[in-house]
C-alpha positions as CSV (number, residue, x, y, z in Angstrom):
1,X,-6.7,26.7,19.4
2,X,-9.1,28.8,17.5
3,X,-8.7,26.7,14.5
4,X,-9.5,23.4,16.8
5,X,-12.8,24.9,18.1
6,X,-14.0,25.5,14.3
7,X,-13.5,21.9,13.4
8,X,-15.2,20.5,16.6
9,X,-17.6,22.4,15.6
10,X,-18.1,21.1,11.6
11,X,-17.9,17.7,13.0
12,X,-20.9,18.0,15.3
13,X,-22.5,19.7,13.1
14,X,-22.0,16.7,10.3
15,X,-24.3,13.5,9.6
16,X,-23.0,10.5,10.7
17,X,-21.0,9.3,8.4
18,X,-21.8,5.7,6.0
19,X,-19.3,3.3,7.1
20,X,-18.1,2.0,3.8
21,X,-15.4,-0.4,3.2
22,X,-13.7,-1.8,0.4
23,X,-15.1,-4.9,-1.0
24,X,-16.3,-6.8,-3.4
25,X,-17.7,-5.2,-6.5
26,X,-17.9,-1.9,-4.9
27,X,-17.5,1.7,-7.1
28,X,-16.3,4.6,-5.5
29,X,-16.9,7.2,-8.4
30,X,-19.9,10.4,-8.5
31,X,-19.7,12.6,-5.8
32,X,-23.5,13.1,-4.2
33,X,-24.3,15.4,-1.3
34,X,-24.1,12.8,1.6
35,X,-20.9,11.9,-0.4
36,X,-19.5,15.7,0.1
37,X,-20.9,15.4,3.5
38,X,-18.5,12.6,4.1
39,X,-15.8,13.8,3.0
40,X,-16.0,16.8,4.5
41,X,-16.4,14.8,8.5
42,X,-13.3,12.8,6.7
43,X,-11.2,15.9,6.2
44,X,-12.3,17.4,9.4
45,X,-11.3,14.8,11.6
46,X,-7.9,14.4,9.8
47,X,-7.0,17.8,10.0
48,X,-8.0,17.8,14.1
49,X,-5.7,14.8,14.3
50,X,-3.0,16.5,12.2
51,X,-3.0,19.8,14.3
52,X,-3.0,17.6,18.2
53,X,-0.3,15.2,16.7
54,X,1.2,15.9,14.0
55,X,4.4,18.0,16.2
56,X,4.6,14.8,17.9
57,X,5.6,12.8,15.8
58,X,8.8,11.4,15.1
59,X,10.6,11.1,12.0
60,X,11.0,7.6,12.2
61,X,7.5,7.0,11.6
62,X,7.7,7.2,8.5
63,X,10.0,6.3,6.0
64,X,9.4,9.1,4.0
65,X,9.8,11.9,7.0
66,X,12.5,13.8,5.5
67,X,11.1,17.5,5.2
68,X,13.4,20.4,5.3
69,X,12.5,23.2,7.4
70,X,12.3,25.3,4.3
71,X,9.4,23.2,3.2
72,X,7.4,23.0,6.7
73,X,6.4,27.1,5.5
74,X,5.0,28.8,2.4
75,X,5.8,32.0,0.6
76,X,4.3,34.9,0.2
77,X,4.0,37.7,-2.1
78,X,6.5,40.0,-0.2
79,X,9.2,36.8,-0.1
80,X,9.2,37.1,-4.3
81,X,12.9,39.4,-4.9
82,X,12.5,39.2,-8.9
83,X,15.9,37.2,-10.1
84,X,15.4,35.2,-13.1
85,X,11.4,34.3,-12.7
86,X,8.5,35.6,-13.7
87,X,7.0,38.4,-11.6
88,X,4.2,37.2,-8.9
89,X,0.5,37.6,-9.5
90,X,-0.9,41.2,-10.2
91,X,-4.3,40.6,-10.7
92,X,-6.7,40.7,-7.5
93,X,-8.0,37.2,-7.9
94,X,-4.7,34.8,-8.0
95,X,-3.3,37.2,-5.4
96,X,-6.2,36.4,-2.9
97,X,-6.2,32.9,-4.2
98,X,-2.5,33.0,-3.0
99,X,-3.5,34.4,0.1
100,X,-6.0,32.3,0.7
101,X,-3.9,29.2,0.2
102,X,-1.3,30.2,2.4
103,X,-3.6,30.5,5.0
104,X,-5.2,27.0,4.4
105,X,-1.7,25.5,4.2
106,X,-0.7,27.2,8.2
107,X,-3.8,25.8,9.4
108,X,-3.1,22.4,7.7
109,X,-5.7,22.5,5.2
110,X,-3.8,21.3,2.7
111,X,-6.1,19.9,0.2
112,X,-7.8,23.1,0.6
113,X,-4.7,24.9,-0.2
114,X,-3.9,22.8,-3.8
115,X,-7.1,24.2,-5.0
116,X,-6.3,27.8,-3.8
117,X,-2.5,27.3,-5.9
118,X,-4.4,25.6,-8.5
119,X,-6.7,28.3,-8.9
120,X,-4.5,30.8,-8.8
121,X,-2.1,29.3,-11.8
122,X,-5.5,28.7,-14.2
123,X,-6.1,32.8,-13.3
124,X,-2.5,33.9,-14.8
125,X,-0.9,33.4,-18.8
126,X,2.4,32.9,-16.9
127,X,4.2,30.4,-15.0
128,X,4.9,31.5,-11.4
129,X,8.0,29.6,-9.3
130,X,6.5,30.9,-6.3
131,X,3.2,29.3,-7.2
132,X,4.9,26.1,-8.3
133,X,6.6,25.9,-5.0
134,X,3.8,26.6,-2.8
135,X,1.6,24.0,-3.9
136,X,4.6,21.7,-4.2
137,X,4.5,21.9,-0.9
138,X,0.9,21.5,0.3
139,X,1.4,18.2,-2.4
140,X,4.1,17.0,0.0
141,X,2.7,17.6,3.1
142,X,-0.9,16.0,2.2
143,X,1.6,13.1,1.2
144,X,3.0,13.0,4.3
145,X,0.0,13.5,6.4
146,X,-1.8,10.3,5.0
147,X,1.0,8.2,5.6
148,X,0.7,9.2,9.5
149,X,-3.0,8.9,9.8
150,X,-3.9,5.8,12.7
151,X,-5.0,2.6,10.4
152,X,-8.2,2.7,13.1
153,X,-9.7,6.5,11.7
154,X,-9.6,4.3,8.4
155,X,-11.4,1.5,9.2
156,X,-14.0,3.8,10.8
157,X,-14.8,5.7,7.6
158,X,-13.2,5.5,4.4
159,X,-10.7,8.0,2.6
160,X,-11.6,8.8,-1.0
161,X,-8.4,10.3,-1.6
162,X,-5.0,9.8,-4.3
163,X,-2.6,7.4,-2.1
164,X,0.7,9.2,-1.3
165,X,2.6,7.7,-3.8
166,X,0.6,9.7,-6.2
167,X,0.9,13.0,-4.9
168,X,4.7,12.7,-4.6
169,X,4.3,12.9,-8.6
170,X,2.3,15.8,-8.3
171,X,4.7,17.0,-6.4
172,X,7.7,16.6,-8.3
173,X,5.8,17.5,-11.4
174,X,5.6,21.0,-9.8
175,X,8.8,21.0,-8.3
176,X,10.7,20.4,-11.8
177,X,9.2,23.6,-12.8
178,X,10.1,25.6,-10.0
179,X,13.9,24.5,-10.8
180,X,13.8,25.3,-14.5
181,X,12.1,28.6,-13.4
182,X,14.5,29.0,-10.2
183,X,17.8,27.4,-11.1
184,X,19.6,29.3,-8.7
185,X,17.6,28.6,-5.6
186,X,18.7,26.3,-3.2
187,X,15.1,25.9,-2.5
188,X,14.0,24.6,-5.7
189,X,16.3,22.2,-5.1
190,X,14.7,21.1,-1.7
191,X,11.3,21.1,-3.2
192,X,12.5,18.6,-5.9
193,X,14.7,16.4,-3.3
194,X,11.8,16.0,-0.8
195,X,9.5,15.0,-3.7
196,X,12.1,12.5,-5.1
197,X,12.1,10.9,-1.3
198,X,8.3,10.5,-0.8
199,X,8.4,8.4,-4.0
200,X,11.3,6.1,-2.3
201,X,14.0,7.5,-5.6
202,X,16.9,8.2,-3.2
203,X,19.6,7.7,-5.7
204,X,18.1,10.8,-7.5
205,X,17.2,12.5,-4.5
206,X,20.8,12.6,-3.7
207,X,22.0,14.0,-7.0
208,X,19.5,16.8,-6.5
209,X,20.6,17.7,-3.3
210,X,24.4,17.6,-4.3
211,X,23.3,19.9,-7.2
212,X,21.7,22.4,-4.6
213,X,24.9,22.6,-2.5
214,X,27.2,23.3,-5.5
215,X,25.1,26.3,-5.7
216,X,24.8,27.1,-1.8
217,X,27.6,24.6,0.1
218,X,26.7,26.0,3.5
219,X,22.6,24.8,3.3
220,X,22.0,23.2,6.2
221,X,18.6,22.5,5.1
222,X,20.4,20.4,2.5
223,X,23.2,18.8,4.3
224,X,20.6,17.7,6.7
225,X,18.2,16.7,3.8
226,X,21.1,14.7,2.4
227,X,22.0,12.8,5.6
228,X,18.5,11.5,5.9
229,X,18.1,10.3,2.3
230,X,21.4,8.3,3.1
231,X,20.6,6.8,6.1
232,X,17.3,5.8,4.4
233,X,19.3,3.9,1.6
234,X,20.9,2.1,4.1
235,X,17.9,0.8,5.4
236,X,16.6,0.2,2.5
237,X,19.0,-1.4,1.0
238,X,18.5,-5.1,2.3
239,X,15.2,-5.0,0.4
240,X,17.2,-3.5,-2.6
241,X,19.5,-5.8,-2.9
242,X,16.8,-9.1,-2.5
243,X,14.9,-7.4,-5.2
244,X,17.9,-7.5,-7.5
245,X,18.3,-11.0,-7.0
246,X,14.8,-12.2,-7.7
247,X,15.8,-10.3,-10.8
248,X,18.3,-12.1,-12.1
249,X,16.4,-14.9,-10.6
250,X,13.7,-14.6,-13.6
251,X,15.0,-16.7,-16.0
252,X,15.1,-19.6,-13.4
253,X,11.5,-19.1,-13.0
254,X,9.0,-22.2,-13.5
255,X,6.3,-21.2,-16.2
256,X,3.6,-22.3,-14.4
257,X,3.5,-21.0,-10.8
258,X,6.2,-18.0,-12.2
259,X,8.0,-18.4,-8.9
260,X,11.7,-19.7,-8.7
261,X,11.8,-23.7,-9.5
262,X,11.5,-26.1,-6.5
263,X,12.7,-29.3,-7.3
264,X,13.0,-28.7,-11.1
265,X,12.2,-31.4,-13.5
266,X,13.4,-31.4,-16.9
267,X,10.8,-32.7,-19.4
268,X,12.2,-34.9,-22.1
269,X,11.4,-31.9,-24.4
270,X,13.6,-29.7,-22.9
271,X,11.4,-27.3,-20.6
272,X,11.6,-27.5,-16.7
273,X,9.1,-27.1,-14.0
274,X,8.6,-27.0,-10.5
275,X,7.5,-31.1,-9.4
276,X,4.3,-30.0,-7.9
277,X,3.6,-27.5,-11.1
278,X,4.3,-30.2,-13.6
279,X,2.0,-32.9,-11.5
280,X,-0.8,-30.5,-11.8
281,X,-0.7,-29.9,-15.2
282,X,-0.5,-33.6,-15.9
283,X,-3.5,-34.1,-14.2
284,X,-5.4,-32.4,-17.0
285,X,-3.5,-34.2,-19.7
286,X,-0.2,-35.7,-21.4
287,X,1.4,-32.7,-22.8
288,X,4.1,-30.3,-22.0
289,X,2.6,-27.1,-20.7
290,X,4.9,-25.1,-22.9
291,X,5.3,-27.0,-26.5
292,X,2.2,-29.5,-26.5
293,X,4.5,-32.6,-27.2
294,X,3.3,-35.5,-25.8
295,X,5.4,-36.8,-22.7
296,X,5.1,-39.7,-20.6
297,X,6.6,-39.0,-17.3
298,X,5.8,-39.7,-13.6
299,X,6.5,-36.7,-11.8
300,X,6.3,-38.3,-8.4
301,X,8.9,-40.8,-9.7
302,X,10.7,-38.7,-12.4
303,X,14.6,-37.3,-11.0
304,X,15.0,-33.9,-10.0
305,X,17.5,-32.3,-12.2
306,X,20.5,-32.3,-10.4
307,X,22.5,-29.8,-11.8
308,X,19.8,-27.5,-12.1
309,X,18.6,-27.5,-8.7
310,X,21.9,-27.0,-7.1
311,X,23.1,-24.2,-9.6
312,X,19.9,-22.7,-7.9
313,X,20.7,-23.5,-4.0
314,X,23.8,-22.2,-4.5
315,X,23.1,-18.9,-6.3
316,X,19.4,-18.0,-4.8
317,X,19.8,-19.8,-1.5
318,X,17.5,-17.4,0.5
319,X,14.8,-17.5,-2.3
320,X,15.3,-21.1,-2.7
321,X,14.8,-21.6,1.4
322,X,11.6,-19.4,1.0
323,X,10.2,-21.6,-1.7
324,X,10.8,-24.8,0.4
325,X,9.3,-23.0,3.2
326,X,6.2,-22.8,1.1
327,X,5.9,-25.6,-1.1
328,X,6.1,-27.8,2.0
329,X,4.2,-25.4,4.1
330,X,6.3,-25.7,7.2
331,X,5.5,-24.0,10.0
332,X,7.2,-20.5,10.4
333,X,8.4,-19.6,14.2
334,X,6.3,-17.1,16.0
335,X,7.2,-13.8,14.8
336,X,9.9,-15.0,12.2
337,X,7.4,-13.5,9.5
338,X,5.3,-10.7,8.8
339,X,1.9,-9.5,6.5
340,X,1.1,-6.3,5.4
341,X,-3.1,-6.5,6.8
342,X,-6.2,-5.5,4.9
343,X,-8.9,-5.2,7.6
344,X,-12.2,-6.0,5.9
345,X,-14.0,-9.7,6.1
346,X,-13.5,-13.0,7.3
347,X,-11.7,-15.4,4.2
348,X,-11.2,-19.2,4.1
349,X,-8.5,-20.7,2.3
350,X,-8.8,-21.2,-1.4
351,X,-11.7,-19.0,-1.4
352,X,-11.6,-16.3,-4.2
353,X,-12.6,-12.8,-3.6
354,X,-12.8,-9.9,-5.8
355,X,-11.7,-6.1,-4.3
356,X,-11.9,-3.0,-5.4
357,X,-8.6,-0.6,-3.8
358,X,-9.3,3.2,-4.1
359,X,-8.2,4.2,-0.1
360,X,-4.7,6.2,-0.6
361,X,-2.7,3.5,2.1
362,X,-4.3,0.1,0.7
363,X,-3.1,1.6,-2.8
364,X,0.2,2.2,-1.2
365,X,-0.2,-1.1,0.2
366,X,-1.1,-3.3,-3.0
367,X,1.7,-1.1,-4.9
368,X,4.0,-2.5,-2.3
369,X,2.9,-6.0,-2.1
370,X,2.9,-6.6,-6.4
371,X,6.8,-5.8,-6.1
372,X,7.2,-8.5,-3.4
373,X,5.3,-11.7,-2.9
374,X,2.0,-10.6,-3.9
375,X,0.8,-11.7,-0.6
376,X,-0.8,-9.9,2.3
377,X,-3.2,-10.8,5.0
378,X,-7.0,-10.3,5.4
379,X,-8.4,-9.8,8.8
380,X,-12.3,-8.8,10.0
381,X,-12.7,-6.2,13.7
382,X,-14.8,-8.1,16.4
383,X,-17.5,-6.3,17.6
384,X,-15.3,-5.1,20.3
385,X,-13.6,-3.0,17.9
386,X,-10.6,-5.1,18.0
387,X,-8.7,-7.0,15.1
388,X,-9.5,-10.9,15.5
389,X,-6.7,-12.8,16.5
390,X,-7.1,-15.3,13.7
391,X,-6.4,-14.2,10.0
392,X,-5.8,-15.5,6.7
393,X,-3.1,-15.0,3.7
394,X,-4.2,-14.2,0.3
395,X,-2.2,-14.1,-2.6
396,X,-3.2,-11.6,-6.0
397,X,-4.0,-13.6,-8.7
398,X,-5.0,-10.8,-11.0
399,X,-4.2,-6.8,-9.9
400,X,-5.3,-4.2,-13.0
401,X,-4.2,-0.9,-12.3
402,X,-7.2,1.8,-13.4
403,X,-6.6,5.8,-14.5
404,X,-7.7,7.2,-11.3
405,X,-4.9,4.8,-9.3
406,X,-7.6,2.4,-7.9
407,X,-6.3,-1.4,-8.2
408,X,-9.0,-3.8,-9.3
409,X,-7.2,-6.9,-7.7
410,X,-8.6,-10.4,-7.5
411,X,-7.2,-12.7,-4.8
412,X,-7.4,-16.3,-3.2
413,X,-6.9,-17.4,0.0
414,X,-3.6,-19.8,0.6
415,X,-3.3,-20.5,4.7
416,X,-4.1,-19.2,8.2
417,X,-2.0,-17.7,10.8
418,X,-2.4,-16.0,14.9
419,X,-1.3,-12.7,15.1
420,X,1.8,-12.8,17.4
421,X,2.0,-8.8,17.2
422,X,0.7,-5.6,14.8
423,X,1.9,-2.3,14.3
424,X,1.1,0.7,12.1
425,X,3.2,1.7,8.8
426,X,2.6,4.3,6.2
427,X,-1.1,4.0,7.3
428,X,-1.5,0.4,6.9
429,X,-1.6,-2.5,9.5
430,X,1.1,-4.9,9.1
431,X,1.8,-7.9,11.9
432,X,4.0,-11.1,12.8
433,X,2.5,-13.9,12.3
434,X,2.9,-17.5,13.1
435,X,1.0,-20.0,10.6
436,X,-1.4,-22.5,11.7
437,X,-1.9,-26.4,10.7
438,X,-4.9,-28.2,11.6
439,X,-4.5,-31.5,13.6
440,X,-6.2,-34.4,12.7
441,X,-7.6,-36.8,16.0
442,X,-7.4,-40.5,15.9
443,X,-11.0,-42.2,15.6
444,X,-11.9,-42.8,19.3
445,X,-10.1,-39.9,20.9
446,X,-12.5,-37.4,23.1
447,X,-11.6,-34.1,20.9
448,X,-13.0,-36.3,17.5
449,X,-15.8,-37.3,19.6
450,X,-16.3,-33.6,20.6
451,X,-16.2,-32.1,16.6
452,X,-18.3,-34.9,15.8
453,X,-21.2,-33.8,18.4
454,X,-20.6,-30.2,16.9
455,X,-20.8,-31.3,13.3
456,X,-24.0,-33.4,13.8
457,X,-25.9,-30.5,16.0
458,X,-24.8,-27.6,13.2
459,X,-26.3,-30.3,10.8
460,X,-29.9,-30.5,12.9
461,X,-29.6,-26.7,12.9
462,X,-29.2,-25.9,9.4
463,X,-31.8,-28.8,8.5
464,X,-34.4,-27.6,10.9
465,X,-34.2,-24.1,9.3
466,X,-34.2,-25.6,5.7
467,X,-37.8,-27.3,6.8
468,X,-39.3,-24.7,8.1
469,X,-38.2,-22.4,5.6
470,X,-40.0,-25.3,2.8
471,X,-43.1,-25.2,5.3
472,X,-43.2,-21.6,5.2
473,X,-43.3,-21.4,1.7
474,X,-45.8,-24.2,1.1
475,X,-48.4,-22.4,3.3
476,X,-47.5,-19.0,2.1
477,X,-47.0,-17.5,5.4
């Protein structure tokens, strides 16, 4: 409770925070004092949430809530019994630093406490398990935390923080060491196992706990570890195996769109496309996309080859039904489909937008969305505070990965949809959708009337500004 009233108080005591979002053309980088101010109101609030909810929550939340109880604690110096490490810190400085992180890490500062670990390792010539492990730890928990923070503290004010994708490498980059130095304790084990599971490597997160029972076969801590990790293979591995078949899928790819072929056409040359790809590129001139030879073929009219296409239906026929879907742009049954969100702006379809990812669960987002589809929706808040019902699918055209994790990613928009229902995961927005058509009135009919009256008294409006705007600037006014 004590620890509640000191953050109420640092967050009256704060500016108001700018209410950044991600967007086009925007940098993230150099750290100024409202900046630090920020981020400090940021950290405050997540840790108040953290403390209030965090026991609440259940692990299936989250994907990535296996923890073992081990973990949920950190040691101490008196916890260190001497077999086959290096002894703790001796010096005053990384033993407070120790201290200190501990303390941060039970109150659920854990950022606070990777710098205290940190700190303490660059004070010592020698490579401390207990060290390692601690901050392996607060790496995992921080993890963890971000993928449990509401989507709505987000869109309030930004997070300028590594997604949790990356500090599960930390984390396991720490916890490796801690198992060459500790080879012998179950925990180092634990440490690496929960790492391996916050990166989604459950195969190897299974091995590693199998090797920590062969050393302690009664760990509960483990057996439990290793029940969760298995019932999270199982869910996962619909999407596993769908991945491997878009796989094996790839050489069945058209060149153009690089999706699977839809209604193939094999060029007299010897390369096949998707019908609508090839039309396109026609369009533009008489030459295979591929070779340059000169062809003259009617895609509208040209045969679909035969064997081709059903060697394709048969083998990929949930991809192939996909493609359909979308090449024909039927109209998906409420709640039969669903779209990771990126809550920002309003976007019209086939407009192209550049954006600039740095907030850790759009990263985890994007990272998600390149191994699928490549397509997510983008969705503005009302003034109400609410998402607007209406949204539209974009699809990445261009994603470059930077150093320091950000995704420079340029997209288009493809169609629009009504959001049917939305829910939170990993820190994201994701909802069912159900795609919208537009419906063309015959001449005569009282709704073309009706858009026609609209259309004509936007027109006087925008006119009537342009002439007063000329008038204005003829006078000098």
């Amino acid at each position: 409770m004590d620890c509640f009233f000191s953050i109420q108080g640092r967050i009256g005591s704060t500016s108001q925070p700018h209410n950044t979002r991600e967007g086009k053309g925007l940098h993230t980088q150099g750290l100024g004092g409202d900046h630090q101010e920020h981020n400090q109101f940021t950290w405050c609030l997540f840790v108040c949430l953290f403390v209030h909810c965090y026991q609440g929550l259940s692990q299936d939340q989250s994907q990535c809530s296996t923890m073992g109880s081990e973990l949920e604690d950190v040691e101490d110096l008196s916890s260190w019994n001497g077999e086959g490490e290096a002894p703790p810190p001796e010096d005053d400085a990384s033993a407070e630093f120790l201290r200190k992180g501990n303390s941060d890490f039970r109150n659920a500062r854990f950022k606070e406490a990777i710098m205290c670990y940190t700190k303490a390792l660059q004070g010592s010539s020698v490579d401390h398990a207990l060290l390692y492990s601690n901050r392996c730890a607060a790496y995992c928990r921080l993890s963890k935390l971000l993928r449990t923070i509401p989507a709505r503290v987000s869109e309030e004010s930004a997070i300028y923080e590594l997604d949790p994708m990356s500090l599960g490498q930390l984390a396991l980059r720490d916890a490796e060491k801690v198992v060459k130095l500790r080879s012998q304790d179950p925990k180092a084990y634990l440490c690496k196992a929960t790492a391996q599971t916050l990166l989604e490597q459950y195969e190897a997160a299974v091995e590693v706990y199998l090797s920590g029972l062969e050393i302690d076969p009664t760990n509960k801590t483990l057996q439990d570890g290793l029940r969760e990790v298995k019932t999270l293979m199982e869910g996962a591995e619909h999407s596993d195996n769908k991945r491997r078949k878009l796989e094996r899928s790839d050489e069945l790819d058209c060149t153009l769109c690089l999706k699977l072929l839809h209604q193939p056409i094999t060029t007299p040359c010897g390369h096949s496309f998707c019908r609508q790809c090839l039309l396109q590129a026609l369009d533009h001139g008489n030459k295979c996309p591929i070779c340059r030879t000169v062809i003259f073929v009617s895609p509208k009219t040209y045969p679909v080859s035969v064997t081709l296409n059903n060697l394709i239906q048969r083998n990929f026929p949930e991809e192939y039904e996909e493609r359909k879907a979308e090449t024909d742009a039927a109209v998906t049954q409420a709640g039969g489909e669903s779209l990771p969100l990126f809550v920002m702006d309003v976007v019209l379809p086939m407009q192209h937008m550049i954006l600039n990812i740095f907030e850790p669960r759009y990263r985890l987002m994007i990272r998600r969305v390149v191994e699928g589809n490549h397509r997510f929706g983008m969705v503005r808040i009302e003034d109400s505070g609410s998402l607007a019902e209406v949204a539209c699918e974009v699809e990445i055209t261009e994603c470059e990965p930077l150093p320091d994790g950000r995704f420079h990613i340029e997209v288009v928009g493809k169609r629009r949809f009504r959001m049917t229902e939305t829910w939170e995961q990993d820190g994201y927005r994701v909802a069912k959708v159900q795609w919208l058509h537009d419906t063309v009135h015959p001449d005569g009919s009282s709704e073309k009337e009706q858009l026609d009256r609209s259309v004509q008294t936007a027109a006087d409006l925008v006119n009537g500004f342009i002439t007063r705007a000329r008038e204005i600037a003829r006078s000098g006014n």
